[in-house]
N, C-alpha and C positions, 0 to 999 in steps of 0.2 A: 345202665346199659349204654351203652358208646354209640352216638349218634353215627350213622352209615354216611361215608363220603364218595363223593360220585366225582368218579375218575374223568378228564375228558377224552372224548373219545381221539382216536387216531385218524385224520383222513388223507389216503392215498392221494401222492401229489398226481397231478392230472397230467398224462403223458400227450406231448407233441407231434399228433403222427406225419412223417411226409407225405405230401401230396401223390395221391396215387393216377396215373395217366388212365383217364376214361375212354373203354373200348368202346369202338364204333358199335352202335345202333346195326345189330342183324349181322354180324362179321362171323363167319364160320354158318351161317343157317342156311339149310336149301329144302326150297321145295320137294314136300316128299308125292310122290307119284300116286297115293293109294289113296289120294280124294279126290273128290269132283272136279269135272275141268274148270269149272268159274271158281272154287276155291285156291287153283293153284294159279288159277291169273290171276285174283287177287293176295294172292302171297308176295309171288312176283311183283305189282307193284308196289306193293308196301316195302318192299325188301329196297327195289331204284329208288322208291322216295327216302327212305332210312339213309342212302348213301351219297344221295344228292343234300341232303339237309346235312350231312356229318362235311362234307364238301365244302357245304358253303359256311360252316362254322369256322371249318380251319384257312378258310381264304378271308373271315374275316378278321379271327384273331391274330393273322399277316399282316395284315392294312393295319389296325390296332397299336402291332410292335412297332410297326413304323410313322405310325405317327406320333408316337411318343416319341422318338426318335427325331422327325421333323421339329415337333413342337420343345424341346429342349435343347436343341440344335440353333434354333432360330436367331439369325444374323452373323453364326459362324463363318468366317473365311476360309478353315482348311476343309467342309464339305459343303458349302456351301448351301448351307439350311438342312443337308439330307443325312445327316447321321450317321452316314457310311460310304462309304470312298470305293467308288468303283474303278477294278483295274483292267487297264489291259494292254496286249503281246504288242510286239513292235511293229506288225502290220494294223494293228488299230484293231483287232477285236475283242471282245469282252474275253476275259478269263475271271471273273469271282469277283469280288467283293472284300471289304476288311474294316473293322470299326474306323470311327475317328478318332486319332486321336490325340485332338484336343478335350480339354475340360469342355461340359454342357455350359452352355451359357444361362441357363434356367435348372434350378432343383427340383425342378417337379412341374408336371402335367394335369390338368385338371381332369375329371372323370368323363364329362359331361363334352369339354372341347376335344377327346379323344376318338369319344363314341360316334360326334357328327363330322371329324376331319375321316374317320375312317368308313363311314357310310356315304355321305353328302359332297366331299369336297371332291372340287376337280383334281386335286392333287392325290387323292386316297391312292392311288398305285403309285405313287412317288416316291423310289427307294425299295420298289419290289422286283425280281426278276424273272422273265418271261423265256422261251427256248422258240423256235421255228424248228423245222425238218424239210430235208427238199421235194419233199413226195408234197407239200402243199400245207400241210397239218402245223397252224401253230398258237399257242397257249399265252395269252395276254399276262402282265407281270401280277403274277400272285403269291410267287413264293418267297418266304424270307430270306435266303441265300442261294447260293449256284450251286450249292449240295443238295439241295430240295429239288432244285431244276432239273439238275440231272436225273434220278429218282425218276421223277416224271417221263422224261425223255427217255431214258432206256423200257421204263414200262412201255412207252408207246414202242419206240424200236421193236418188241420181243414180242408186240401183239400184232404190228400189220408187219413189222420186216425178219420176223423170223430172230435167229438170236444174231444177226449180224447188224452191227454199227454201220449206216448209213450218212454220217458226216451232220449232225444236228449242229446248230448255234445258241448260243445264250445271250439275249441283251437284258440290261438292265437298265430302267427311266429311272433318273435324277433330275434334281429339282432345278426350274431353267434360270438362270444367270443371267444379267445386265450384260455380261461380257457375250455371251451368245446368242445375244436376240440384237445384237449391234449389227447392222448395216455393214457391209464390205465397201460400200461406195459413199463413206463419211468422210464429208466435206465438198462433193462433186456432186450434181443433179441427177435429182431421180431418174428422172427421163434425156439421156442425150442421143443425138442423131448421129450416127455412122458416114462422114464422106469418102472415104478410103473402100469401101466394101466396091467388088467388082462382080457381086451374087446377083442372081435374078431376085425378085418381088419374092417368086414361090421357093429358093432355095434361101433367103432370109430366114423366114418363116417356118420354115421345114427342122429351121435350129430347136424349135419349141419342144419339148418330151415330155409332155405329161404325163403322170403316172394315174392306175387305180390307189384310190387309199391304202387297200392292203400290202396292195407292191411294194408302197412309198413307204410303209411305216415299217415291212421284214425288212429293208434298205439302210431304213434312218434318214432319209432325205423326202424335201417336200415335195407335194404330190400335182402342186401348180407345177411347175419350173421343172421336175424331174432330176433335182440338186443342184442344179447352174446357178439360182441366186438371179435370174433375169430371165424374161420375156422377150420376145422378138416379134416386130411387127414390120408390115412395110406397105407402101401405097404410093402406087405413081415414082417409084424407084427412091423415095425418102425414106431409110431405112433406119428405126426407130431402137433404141435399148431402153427398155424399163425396169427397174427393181421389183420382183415379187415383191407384191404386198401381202402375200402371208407368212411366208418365213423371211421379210425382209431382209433381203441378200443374203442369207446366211447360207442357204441353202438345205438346211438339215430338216428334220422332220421334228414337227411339234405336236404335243399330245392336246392342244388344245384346238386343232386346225380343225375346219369343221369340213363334215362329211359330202364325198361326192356325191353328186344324183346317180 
């Protein structure tokens, strides 16, 4: 009798599924009316925290893009550490963003220096973009591009201003430059004294504009100096110029400036 031979078997090659985009926690659910009132305030908050935790995921894996972006960028001259090139109109405002493109100067990012530049660092908004509105209302840079901003922006328009566009702005923070934290008054003393001025002591003085932080930063200019890049002082009609010492002379606003009282 013919010894039995064992075929082998066949196994199905293992298919690659693409990645499928994960719905927000609670999207489409609403509290239904026909239970108790404590369980529908507690739906209710379960429902705000579901959409505040889906929030702040997608504001983290933001910070994340761009830091990997920062961190393979690093020492670049055409963006200057930031991965992406912001543009703007010929009055000087932001209109979007566009890759670099130059080649990364680094192949890769490590996991670990990703996770704490985009939690930890003071740079972690570096390379993301924010909007204001003139009604006061405005959203610090979280978004990956100025398609996203807007998205934001027009939701907010459609929920306090009705469906009419109200004239919003889009800035975007890049990474700050040697060239732009240079002094305007290099090579001349920080502090020189005015003899030509024909001003009283109090309209010397009066030159000074400080801003609130908020002001200074929907502006783009520092919030000492008011964007002049210098200080005004005077006593006994000796009328003094000093260079901000926090945005020294540049005058722009810095994301590192520290906060007003």
């Amino acid at each position: 009798m013919a010894a039995k031979t064992s075929t082998a078997r066949k196994r199905t090659a293992t298919r690659h599924r693409k990645p499928v985009s994960r719905a927000r926690v609670g999207k489409g659910l609403t509290v239904p009316r026909d239970v108790p009132v404590f369980a529908r305030l507690g739906m209710r908050v379960a429902l705000i925290a579901a959409k505040q935790m889906d929030d702040h995921k997608s504001v983290v894996m933001s910070r994340k893009d761009a830091a990997i972006l920062r961190l393979t960028h690093e020492g670049c001259t055409t963006c200057k550490g930031n991965g992406q090139i912001f543009t703007k109109g010929k009055d000087g405002s932001f209109t979007g963003s566009k890759p670099c493109p130059a080649k990364p100067t680094k192949a890769k990012a490590g996991r670990v220096k990703v996770a704490m530049a985009a939690r930890f660092s003071p740079d972690k908004r570096t390379g993301l973009v924010g909007w204001t509105c003139p009604c006061g209302k405005r959203e610090r840079p979280k978004f990956r591009d100025a398609k996203e901003a807007t998205k934001a922006l027009r939701a907010h328009e459609k929920q306090k201003h009705g469906a009419k566009t109200v004239g919003g702005a889009w800035y975007g923070q890049a990474a700050t430059s040697a060239e732009e934290t240079k002094p305007i008054t290099e090579g001349a003393p920080v502090t020189k004294t005015d003899t030509t001025s024909s001003m009283t002591d109090e309209e010397w003085e009066a030159q000074n504009t400080p801003l609130g932080q908020k002001a200074a930063e929907a502006r783009g200019v520092c919030f000492c100096c008011g964007g002049k890049g210098a200080l005004y002082s005077a006593r006994n009609s000796v009328h003094t110029t000093t260079v901000c010492p926090i945005c020294t002379g540049t005058g722009k606003h810095r994301a590192s400036e520290p906060a007003t009282t």
